[in-house]
C-alpha positions as CSV (number, residue, x, y, z in Angstrom):
1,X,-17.3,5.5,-43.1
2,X,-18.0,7.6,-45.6
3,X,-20.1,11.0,-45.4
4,X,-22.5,12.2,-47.9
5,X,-22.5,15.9,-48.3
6,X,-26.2,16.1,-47.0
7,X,-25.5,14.4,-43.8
8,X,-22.2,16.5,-43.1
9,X,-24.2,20.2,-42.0
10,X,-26.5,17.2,-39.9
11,X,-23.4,16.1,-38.3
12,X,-21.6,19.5,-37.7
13,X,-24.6,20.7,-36.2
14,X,-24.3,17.8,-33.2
15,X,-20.8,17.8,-33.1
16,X,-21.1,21.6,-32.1
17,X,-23.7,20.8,-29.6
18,X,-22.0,18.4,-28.0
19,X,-18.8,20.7,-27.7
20,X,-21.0,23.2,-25.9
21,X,-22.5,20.8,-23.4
22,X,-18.9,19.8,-22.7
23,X,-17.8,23.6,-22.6
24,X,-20.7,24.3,-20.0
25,X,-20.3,21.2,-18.4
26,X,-16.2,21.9,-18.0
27,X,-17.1,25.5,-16.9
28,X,-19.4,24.5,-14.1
29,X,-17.0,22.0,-12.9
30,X,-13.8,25.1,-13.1
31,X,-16.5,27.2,-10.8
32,X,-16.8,23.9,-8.3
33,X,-13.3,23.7,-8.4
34,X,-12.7,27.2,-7.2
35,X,-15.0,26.8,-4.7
36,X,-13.6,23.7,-3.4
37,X,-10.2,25.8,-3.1
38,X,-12.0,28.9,-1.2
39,X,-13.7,26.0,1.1
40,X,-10.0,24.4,1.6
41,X,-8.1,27.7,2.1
42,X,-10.3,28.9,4.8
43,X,-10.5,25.6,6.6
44,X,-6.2,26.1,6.6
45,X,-6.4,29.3,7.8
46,X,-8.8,28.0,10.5
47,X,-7.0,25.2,11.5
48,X,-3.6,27.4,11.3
49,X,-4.8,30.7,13.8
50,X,-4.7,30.4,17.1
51,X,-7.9,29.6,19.0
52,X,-9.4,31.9,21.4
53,X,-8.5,31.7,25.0
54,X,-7.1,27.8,24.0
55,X,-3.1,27.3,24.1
56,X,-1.9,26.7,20.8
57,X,-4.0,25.8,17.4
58,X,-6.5,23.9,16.5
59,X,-4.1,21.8,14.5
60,X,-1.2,21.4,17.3
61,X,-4.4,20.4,19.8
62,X,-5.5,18.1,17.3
63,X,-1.9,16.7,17.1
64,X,-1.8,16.4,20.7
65,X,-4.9,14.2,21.2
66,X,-3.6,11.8,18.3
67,X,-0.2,11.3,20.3
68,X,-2.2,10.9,23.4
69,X,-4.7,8.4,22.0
70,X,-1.8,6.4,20.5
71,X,0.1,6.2,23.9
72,X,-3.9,5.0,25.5
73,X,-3.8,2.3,22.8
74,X,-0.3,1.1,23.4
75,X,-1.3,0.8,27.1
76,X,-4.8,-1.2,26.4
77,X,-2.4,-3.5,24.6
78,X,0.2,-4.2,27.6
79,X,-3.4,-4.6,29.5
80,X,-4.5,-6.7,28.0
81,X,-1.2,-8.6,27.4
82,X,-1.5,-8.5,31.6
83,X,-4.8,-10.0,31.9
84,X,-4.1,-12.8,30.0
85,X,-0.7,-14.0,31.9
86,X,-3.1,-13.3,34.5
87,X,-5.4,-15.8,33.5
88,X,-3.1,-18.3,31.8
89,X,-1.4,-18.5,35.8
């Protein structure tokens, strides 16, 4: 493709605006970004300090119920292993 020295300046001038929508556009998404990291940190820091008047942090309790709800699943699946020796007898 070749370019005529009129259409060159025309060119130039909407290459350069398109540069700056990506600059502002790449901007605005660095300033997300960081706020997404501020949002994360404190949400660590939350789940990481102890909780008032609870035993342990929010993190550990969370932990805790997971292990426990595991254990309640295993045993709804022996139950209902039961049930059905139960009914096949």
């Amino acid at each position: 493709m070749e370019v005529t020295k009129v259409e060159l300046p025309k060119l130039l001038d909407i290459t350069q605006t398109e540069i700056q929508g990506l600059l502002t556009s790449t901007q605005g998404l660095s300033s997300r970004r960081f706020g997404l990291v501020d949002k994360l940190s404190r949400l660590i820091v939350d789940l990481n300090s102890d909780a008032e008047g609870e035993k342990g942090t929010i993190l550990e309790r969370l932990e805790g119920l997971q292990d426990e709800l595991t254990r309640l699943e295993v045993s709804h699946g022996w139950i209902e292993v039961v049930e059905r020796i139960v009914i096949l007898s």
